[in-house]
C-alpha positions as CSV (number, residue, x, y, z in Angstrom):
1,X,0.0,0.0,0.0
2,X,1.4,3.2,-1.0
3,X,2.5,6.1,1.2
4,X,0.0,8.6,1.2
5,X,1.3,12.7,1.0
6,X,1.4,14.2,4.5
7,X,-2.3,16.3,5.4
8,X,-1.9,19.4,3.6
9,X,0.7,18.6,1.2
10,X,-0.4,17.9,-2.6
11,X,1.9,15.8,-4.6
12,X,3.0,18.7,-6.1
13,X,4.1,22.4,-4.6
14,X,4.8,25.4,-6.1
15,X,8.1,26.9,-3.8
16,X,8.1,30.4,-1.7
17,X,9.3,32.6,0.6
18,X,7.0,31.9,2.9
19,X,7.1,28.0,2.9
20,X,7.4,25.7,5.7
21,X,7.9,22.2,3.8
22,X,10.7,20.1,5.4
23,X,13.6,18.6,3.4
24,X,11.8,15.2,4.0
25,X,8.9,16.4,2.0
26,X,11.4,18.5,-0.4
27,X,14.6,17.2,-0.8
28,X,17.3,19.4,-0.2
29,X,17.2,21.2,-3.7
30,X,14.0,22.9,-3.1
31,X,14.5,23.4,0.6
32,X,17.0,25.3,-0.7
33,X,15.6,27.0,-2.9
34,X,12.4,28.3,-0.2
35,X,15.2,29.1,2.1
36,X,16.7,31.7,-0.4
37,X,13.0,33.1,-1.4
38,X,12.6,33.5,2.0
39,X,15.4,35.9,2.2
40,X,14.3,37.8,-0.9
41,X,17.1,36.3,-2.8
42,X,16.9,36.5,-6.7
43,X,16.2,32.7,-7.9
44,X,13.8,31.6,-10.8
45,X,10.5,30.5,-10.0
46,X,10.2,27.0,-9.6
47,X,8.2,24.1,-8.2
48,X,9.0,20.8,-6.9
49,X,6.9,16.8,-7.1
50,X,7.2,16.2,-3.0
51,X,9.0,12.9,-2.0
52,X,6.1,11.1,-1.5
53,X,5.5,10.9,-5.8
54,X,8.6,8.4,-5.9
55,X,7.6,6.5,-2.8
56,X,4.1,5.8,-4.4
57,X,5.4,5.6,-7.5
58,X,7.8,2.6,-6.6
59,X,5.2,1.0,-4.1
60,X,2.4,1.0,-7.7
61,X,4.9,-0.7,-9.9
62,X,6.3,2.6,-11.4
63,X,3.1,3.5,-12.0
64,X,2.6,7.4,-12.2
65,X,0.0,8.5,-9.4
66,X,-3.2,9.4,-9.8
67,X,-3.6,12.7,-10.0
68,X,-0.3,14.0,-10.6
69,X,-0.4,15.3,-14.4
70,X,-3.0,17.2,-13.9
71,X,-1.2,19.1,-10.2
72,X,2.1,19.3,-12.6
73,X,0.1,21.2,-15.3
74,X,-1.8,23.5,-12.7
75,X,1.7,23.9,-11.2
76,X,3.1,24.9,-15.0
77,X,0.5,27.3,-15.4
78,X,1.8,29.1,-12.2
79,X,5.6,29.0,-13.7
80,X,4.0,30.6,-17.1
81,X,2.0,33.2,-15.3
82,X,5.6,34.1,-12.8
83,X,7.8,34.5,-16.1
84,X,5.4,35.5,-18.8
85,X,6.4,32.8,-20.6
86,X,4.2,29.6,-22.3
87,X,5.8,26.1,-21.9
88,X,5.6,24.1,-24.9
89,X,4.5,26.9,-27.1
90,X,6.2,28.9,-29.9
91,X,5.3,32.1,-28.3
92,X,7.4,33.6,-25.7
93,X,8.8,29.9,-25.5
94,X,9.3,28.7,-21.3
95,X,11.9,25.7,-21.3
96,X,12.8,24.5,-17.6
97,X,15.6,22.9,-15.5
98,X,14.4,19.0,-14.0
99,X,16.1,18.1,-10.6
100,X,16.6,15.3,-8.3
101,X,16.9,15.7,-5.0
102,X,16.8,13.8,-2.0
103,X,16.8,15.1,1.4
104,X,20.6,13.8,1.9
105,X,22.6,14.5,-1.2
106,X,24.0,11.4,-2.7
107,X,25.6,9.6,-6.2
108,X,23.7,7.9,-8.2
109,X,21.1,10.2,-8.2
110,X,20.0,11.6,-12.1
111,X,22.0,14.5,-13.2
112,X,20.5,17.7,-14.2
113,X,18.6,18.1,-17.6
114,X,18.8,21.9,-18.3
115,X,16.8,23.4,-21.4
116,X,13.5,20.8,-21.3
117,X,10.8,22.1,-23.4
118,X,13.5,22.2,-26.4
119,X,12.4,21.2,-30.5
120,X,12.9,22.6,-34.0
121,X,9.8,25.0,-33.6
122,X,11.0,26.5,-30.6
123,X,14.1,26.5,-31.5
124,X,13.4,28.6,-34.3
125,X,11.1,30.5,-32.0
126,X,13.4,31.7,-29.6
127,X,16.0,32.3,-32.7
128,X,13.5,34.8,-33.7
129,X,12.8,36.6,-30.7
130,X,16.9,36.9,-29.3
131,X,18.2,37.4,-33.0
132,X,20.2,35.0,-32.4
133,X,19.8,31.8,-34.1
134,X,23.6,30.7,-33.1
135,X,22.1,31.1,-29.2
136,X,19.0,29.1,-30.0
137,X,21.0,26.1,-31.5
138,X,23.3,25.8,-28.7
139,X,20.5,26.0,-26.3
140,X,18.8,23.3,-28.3
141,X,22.0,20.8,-28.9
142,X,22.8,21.3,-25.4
143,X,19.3,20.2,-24.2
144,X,19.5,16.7,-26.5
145,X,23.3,16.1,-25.5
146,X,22.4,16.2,-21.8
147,X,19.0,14.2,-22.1
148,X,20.4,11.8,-24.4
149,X,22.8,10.5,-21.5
150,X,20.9,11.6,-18.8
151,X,17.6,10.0,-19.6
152,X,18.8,7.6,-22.2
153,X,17.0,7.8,-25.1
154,X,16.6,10.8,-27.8
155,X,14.7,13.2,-26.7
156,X,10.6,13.4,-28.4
157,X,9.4,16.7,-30.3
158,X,6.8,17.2,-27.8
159,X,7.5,18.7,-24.5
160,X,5.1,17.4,-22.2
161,X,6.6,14.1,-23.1
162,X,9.8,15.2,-22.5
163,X,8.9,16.5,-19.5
164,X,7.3,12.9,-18.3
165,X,10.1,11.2,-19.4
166,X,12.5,13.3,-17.6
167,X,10.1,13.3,-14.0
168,X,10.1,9.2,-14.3
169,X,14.0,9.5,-14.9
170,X,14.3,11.0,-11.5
171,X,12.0,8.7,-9.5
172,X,13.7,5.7,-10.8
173,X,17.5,6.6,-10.1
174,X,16.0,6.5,-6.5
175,X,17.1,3.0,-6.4
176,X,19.6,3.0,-8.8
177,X,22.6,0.6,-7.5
178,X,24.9,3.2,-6.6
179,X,22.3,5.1,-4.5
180,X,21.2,1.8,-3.0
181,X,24.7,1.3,-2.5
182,X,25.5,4.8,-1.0
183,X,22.0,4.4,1.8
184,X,23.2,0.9,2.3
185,X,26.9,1.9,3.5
186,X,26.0,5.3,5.5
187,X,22.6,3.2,7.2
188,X,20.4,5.6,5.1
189,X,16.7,4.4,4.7
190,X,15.5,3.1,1.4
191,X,12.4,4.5,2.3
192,X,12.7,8.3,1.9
193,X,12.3,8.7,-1.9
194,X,13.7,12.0,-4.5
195,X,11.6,15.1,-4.9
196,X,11.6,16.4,-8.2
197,X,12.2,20.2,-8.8
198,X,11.6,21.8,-12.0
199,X,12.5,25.2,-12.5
200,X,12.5,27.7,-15.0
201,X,15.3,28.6,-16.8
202,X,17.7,31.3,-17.2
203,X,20.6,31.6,-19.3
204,X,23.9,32.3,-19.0
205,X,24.7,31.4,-22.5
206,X,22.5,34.2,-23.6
207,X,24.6,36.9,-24.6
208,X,27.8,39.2,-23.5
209,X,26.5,40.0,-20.1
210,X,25.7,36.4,-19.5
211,X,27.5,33.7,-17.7
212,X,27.4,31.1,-14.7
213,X,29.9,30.3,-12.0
214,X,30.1,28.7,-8.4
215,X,31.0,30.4,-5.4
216,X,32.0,29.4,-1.8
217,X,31.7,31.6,0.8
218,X,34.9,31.0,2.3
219,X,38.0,29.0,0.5
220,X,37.0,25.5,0.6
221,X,40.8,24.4,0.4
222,X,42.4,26.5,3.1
223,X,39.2,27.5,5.2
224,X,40.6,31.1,4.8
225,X,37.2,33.9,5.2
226,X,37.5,35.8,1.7
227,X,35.3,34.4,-1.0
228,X,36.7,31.9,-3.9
229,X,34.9,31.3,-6.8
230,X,35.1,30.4,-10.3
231,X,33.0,32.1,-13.3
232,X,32.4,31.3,-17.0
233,X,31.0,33.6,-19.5
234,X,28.2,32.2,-21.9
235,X,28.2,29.5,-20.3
236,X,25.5,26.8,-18.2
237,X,26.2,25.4,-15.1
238,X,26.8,22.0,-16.6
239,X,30.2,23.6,-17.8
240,X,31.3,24.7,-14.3
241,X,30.5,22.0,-12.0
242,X,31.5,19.1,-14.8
243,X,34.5,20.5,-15.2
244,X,34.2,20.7,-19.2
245,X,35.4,23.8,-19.6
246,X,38.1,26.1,-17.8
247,X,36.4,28.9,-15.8
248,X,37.8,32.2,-14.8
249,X,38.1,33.5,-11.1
250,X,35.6,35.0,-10.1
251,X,37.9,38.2,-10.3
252,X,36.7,38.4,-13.8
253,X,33.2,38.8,-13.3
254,X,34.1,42.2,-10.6
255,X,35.7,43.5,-13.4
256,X,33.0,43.0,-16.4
257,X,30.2,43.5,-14.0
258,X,31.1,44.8,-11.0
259,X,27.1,45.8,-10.0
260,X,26.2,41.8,-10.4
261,X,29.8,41.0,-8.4
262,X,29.1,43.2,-5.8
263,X,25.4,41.8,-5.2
264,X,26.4,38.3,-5.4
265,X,28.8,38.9,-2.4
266,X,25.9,40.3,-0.8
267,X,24.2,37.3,-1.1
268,X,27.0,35.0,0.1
269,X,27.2,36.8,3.2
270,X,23.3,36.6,3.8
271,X,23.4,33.2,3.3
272,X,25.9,32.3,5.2
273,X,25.1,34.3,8.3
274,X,21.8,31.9,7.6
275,X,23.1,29.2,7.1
276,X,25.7,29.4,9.9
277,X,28.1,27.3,7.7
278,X,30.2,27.9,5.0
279,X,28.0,27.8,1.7
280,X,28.6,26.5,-1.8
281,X,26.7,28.6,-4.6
282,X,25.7,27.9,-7.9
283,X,24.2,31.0,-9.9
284,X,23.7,32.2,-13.5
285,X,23.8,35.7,-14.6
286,X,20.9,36.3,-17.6
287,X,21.8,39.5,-19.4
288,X,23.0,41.2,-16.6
289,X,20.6,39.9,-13.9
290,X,21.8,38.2,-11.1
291,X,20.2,34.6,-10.6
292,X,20.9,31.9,-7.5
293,X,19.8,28.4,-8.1
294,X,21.2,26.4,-4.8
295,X,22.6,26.8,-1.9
296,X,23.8,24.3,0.6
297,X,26.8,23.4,3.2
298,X,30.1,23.1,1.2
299,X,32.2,20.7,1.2
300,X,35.8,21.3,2.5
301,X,39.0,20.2,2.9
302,X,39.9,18.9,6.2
303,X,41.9,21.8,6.7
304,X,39.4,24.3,5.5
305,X,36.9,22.4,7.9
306,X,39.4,23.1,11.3
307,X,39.9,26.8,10.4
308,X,36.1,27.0,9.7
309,X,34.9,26.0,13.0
310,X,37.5,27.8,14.9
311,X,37.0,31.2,12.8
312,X,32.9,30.8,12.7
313,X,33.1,30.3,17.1
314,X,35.2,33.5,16.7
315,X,33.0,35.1,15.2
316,X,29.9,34.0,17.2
317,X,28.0,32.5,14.4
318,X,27.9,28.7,16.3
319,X,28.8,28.3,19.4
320,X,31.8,26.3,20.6
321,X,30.1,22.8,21.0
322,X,28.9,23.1,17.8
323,X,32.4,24.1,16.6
324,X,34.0,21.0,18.2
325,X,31.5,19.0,16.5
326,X,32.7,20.0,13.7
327,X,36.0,18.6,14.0
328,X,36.9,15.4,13.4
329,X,39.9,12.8,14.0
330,X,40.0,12.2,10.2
331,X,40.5,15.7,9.7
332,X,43.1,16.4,12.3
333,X,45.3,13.4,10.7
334,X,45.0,14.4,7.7
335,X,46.4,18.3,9.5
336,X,49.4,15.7,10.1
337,X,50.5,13.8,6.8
338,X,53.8,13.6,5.6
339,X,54.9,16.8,3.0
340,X,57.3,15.7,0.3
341,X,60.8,16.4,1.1
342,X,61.9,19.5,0.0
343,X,65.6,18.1,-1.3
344,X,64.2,15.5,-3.4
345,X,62.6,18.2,-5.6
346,X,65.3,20.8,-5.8
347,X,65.7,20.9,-9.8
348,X,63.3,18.4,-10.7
349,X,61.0,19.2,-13.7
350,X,57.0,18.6,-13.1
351,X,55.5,16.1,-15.5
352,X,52.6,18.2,-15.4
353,X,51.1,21.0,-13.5
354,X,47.5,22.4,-12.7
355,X,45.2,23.6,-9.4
356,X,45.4,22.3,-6.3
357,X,41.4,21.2,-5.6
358,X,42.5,19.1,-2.4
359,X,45.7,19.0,-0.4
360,X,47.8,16.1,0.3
361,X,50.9,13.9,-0.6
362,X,50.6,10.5,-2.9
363,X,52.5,8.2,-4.7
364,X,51.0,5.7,-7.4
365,X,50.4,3.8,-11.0
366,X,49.0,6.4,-13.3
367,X,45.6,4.8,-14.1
368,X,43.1,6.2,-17.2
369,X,39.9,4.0,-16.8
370,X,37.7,4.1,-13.6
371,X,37.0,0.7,-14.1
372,X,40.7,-0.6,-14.3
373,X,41.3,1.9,-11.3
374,X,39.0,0.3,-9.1
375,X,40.6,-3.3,-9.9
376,X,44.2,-2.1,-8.9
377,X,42.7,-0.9,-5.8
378,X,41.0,-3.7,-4.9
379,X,44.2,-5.9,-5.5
380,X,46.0,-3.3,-3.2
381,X,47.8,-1.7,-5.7
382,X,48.3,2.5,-4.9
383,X,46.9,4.3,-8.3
384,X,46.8,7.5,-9.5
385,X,43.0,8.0,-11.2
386,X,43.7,10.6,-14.1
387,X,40.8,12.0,-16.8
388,X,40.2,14.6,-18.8
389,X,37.4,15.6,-16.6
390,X,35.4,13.3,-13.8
391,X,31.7,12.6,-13.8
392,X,29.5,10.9,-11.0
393,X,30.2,7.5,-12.7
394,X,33.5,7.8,-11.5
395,X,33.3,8.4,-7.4
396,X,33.9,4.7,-6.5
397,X,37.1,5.1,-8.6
398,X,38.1,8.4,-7.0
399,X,37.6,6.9,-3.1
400,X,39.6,4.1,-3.6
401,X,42.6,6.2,-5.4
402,X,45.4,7.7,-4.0
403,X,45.1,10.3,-6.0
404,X,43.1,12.1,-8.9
405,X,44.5,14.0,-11.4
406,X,42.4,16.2,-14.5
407,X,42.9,18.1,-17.4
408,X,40.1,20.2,-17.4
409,X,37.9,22.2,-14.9
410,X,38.5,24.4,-12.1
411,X,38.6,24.2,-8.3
412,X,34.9,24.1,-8.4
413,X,34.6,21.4,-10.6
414,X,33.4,17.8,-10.2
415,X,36.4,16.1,-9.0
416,X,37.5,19.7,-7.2
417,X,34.4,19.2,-4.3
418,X,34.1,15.5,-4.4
419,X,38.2,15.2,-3.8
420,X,37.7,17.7,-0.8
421,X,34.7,15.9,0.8
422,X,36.9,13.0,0.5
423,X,40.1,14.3,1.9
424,X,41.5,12.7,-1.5
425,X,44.6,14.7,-2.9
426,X,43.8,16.3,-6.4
427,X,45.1,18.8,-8.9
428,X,42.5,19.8,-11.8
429,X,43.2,21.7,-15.0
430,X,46.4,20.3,-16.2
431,X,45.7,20.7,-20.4
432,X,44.8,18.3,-22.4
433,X,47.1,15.2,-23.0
434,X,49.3,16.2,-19.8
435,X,48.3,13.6,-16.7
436,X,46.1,11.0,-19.4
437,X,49.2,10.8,-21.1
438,X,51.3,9.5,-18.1
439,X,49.0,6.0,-17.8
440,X,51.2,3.0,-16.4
441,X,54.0,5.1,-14.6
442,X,54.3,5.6,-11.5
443,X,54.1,9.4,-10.5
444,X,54.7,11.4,-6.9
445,X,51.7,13.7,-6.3
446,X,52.5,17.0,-5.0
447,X,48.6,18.5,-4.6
448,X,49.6,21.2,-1.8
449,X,51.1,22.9,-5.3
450,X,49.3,21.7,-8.1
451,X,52.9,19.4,-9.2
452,X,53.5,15.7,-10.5
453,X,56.8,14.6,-10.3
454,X,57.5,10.9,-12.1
455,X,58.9,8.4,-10.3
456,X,58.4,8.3,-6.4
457,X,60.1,10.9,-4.3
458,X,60.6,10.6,-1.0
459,X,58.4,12.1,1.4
460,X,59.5,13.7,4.7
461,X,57.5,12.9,8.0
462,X,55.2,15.7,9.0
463,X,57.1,18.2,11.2
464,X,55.6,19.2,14.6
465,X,54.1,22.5,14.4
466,X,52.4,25.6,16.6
467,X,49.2,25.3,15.1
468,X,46.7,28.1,16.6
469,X,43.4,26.8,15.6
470,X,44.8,23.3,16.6
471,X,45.4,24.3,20.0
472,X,42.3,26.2,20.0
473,X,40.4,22.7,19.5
474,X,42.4,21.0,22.0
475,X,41.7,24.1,24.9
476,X,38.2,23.9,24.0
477,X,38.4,19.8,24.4
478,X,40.3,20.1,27.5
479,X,38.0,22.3,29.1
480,X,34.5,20.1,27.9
481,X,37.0,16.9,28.9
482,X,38.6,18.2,32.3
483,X,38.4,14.5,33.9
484,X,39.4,13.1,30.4
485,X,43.0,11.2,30.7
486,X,44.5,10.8,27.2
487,X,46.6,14.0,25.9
488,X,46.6,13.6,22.2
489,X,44.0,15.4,20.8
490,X,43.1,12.8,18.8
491,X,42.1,10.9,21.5
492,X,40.1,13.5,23.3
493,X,38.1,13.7,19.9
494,X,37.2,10.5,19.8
495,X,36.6,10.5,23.7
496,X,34.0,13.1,23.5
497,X,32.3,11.5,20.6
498,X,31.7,8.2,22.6
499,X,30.2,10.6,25.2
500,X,28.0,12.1,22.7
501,X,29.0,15.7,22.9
502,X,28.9,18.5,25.3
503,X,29.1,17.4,28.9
């Protein structure tokens, strides 16, 4: 028997400021997206097929509930009458963004299909109205490259269709094996389900004063306060986050459009105050217009995540339990690794060169194919997982690697915030040919500088040093721990854990 929707809540809920739906009934992507209406942030009207659509829809035999196309058109109709715009029509053409998301973000959930609601007539439609046919056709070949492997089949002429297709798409890579996988390892329920956010469009392939980028409110590598992000001019947000294409620093955009830089910053720092964490951003600028599609806690490198916690108690934005619970042994060892020795790179030549995404020290087998890499691994050989760019497909290859190594995207791309999350050492942005080009040798991995050395240099144990926000944590944990025996802090970690917190 299926799940019915919680009293009050349709199957389908058009998302405002002034919404209370949980991320249970949500998912994460359109609790986000309340949350920043909420605050009168800029972000394009959207709605979003609650959670409980892919529990019944599972429970009937993927069978489509009753009801539902008839909430999603009403809901449509609200999307048309917020933008001006007519979905599936040739006048003032409405295309729209289909998301998955879960109420915990995990792999193996579908990708984003951007530009839904594309064909030849509104293709030539929206040709007409920009003048610019050259926009239209990318628009259009960017929709069927991205629905083609997201969906898996060519996308039909009509919209509606592609729309339905796209919805059941979502619902099913619920229980895809990787997410089944994922719940199964972290003790996540089966049970929750994936909203389903669809949102219209903007574009930041538009025109000159368009773009997209990714922002963190604080440097997710170092944990440092200023903001670090990565922009892309006539670009989608595909192209960022996959790592496709090389982005600029966000530098770029205060200098073409200092107006949109300045209230983006703005933004960050509401968000974050909000959010009382550091936030990762993803936003598209239409013509000038400043647009922000999601919001959530970024992911950061162990380091970043000590500084964070420290600087954020400083600054009275969480208090100091919440701080220490932020800290964790895995990050402090990885505060301790070994650095490479600085003598046995004095004159050496890099093999290859790019930006370091996630700090660390590693030593390996250059390996080109996910698949092979995850082989090695499992035999308990150390490799080295280098691509031209990473993709969800490959996370099982990038945890059990040493090392990953790209030659395109950014420090916001792909293998950038997965690597972090990961603590796995990575350098992105190499150039084509450089790191794919080095498969079978064995390579040193210097990603505290963005180097690979080949050959294996010898590292140099990790020298003892005056850390302040280290000895920050370890006042605070002595003070919560007085009767606590153990000195390393380490151990004084893992002691208040088993106590459950805050005495």
């Amino acid at each position: 028997m299926s799940a019915p929707c919680p009293p009050g809540i349709g199957y389908v809920q058009a998302l405002s400021g002034v919404g209370q739906l949980t991320r249970d009934q949500i998912g994460g992507k359109a609790w986000s997206i309340q949350q920043m209406l909420s605050l009168n942030i800029p972000v394009p009207p959207a709605f979003v097929l609650t959670t409980a659509v892919c529990r019944e829809y599972h429970e009937n035999g993927l069978e489509i509930p009753t009801g539902l196309s008839a909430e999603v058109a009403s809901a449509m109709e609200h999307l048309e009458q917020r933008t001006g715009r007519h979905f599936g029509q040739i006048d003032r053409p409405l295309l729209v963004s289909v998301r998955s998301g879960a109420s915990v973000s995990m792999p193996g959930m579908m990708d984003t299909v951007l530009n839904l609601g594309m064909n030849t007539a509104i293709e030539n439609a929206l040709g007409s109205e920009t003048s610019d046919p050259a926009y239209a056709a990318d628009t259009r070949s960017r929709f069927i490259d991205q629905f083609e492997k997201i969906v898996g089949i060519v996308p039909p002429e009509n919209p509606w269709e592609q729309l339905d297709l796209a919805i059941r798409a979502v619902l099913e890579s619920w229980h895809s094996t990787r997410a089944r996988q994922y719940r199964s390892s972290r003790g996540i329920s089966d049970e929750g389900g994936t909203a389903v956010t669809i949102q219209a469009m903007v574009f930041g392939n538009l025109d000159d004063h368009s773009g997209t980028g990714v922002l963190f409110s604080r440097n997710p590598l170092t944990g440092a306060s200023q903001p670090y992000g990565e922009w892309l001019p006539r670009g989608q947000g595909e192209d960022v986050v996959s790592g496709r294409k090389d982005a600029q620093h966000l530098d770029a955009l205060a200098t073409t459009m200092p107006a949109v830089h300045r209230e983006l910053l703005a933004a960050t720092a509401v968000l974050e105050h909000h959010g009382r964490d550091m936030q990762d951003i993803e936003f598209t600028v239409q013509s000038g217009a400043l647009w922000l599609l999601q919001s959530r806690a970024a992911k950061r490198s162990p380091q970043a995540a000590l500084r964070c916690a420290v600087q954020m108690r400083h600054e009275g934005l969480i208090n100091t339990d919440e701080a220490l619970n932020r800290v964790t042994p895995e990050h402090v060892r990885a505060l301790q690794r070994p650095r490479l020795d600085p003598a046995a790179i004095t004159g050496s030549v890099p093999a290859a060169s790019g930006k370091p995404a996630s700090p660390g020290i590693a030593v390996g087998t250059v390996v080109t194919d996910a698949d092979e890499a995850e082989r090695l691994a499992d035999e308990g050989q150390d490799v080295i997982l280098a691509r031209p760019t990473t993709d969800p497909d490959d996370v099982a290859a990038m945890s059990m690697s040493v090392a990953v190594l790209t030659e395109l995207g950014g420090s916001t791309s792909h293998a950038a915030v997965v690597c972090r999350e990961m603590a796995v050492p990575c350098i992105v942005g190499c150039g084509l040919d450089t790191v794919t080009s080095l498969a079978g040798e064995v390579a040193t991995v210097d990603a505290d500088n963005g180097t690979v050395y080949l050959g294996a240099l010898p590292v140099a144990p990790p020298v003892s040093t005056q850390d302040e926000d280290l000895q920050t944590v370890e006042r605070w944990l002595r003070e919560e721990l007085s009767d606590y025996g153990p000195s390393d802090i380490i151990a004084l970690i893992e002691g208040r854990q088993q106590r459950g917190g805050t005495q």
